[in-house]
C-alpha positions in Angstrom: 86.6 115.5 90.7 89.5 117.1 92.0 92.5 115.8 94.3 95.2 117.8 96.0 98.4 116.9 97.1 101.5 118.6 99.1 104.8 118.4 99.2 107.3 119.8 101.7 110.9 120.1 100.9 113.0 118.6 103.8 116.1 119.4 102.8 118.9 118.5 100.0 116.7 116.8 97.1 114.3 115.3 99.9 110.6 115.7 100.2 107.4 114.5 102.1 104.4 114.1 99.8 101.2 113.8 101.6 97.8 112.6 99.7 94.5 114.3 100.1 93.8 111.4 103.2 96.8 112.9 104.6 99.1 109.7 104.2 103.0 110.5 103.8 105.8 109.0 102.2 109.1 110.3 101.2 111.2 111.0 98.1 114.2 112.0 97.0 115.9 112.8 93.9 119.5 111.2 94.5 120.8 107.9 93.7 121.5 107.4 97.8 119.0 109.0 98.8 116.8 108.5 101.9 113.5 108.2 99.9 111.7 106.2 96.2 112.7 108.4 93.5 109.9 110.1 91.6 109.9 108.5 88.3 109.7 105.2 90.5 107.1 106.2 91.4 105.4 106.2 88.9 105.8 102.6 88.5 104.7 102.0 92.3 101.7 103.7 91.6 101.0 102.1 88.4 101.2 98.9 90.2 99.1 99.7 93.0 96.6 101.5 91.1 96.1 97.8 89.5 96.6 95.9 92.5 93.6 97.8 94.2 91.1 96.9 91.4 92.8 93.3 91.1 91.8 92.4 94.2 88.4 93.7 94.4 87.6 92.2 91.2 88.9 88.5 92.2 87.4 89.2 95.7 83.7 89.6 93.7 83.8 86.8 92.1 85.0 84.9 95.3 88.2 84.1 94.7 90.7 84.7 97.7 94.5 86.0 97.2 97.0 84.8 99.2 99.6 86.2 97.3 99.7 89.4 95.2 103.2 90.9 93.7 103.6 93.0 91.2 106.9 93.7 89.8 107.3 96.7 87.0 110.0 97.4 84.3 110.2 100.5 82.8 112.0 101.7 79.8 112.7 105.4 79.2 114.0 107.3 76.8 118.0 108.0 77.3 117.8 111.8 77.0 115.9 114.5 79.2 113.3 114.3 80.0 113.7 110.6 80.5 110.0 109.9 79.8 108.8 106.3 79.9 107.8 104.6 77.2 107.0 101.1 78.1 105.9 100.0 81.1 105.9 95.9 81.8 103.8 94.6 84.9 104.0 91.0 85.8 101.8 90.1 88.3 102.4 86.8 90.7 99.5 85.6 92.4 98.4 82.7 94.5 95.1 81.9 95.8 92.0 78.9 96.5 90.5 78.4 92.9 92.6 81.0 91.1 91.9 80.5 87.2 94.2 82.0 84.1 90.5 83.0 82.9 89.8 84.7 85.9 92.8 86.7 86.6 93.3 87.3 83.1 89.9 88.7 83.1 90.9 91.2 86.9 94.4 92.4 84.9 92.1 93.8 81.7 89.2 95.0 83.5 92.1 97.0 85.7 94.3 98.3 82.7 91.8 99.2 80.5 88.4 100.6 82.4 89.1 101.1 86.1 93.0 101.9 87.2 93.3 106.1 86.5 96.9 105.6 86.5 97.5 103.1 83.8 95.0 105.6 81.8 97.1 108.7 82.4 99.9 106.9 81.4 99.2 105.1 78.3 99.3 107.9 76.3 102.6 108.1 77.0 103.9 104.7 77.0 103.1 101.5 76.1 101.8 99.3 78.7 102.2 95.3 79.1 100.8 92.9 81.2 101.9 89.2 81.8 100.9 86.9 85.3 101.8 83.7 87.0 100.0 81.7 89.0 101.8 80.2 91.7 100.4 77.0 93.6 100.1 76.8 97.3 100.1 73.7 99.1 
């Protein structure tokens, strides 16, 4: 199956990439820059990738989010070309009858059958999971 991408130059070290549904968002290469860097991504898309099947999995076994964050620390190496080699994700959720079994259970299904990012990545770096569940009133 394949997916194509585009991406314009705008001007400076800033580009529009636009998916195969023809959704936008802007990068740049600077520090101060006016979009997410590339290499950051990576670890949005990581994230998201996981997110997506998260959700759906906790949502098939009836189990409504109220909450879902993700927050990802990479590490990469300190010389060109900067590649990452470990990737953390710590997920904070919050939801009606949420159990550690359960959400456990959504983050490994994600990481290691259904989210093609965390697959194209692993050969590459190391990834590591950890969650909270946060109570709601």
């Amino acid at each position: 199956m394949a997916v194509t991408t585009t991406l314009h130059w705008l001007n400076d070290k800033h580009f529009v990439g636009i998916d195969s549904g023809n959704h936008s968002v802007v990068l740049s290469g600077q520090a101060d820059g006016i979009g997410v860097k590339p290499s950051e991504m990576l670890l949005i898309a990581l994230a998201s990738c996981s997110s997506v099947d998260v959700v759906e999995i906790l949502a098939k076994k009836r189990l409504k989010l109220t909450l879902l964050e993700v927050v990802t620390t990479g590490e990469r190496d300190p010389e060109p070309p900067w590649p990452y080699r470990s990737i953390h994700l710590k997920y904070r959720l919050a939801g009606h009858g949420l159990t550690p079994k359960a959400v456990e259970q959504a983050i490994n299904l994600s990481q290691e059958k259904y989210c093609s990012v965390a697959a194209t990545v692993r050969g590459v770096a190391r990834i590591t999971t950890e969650y909270e569940i946060i109570s709601t009133p």
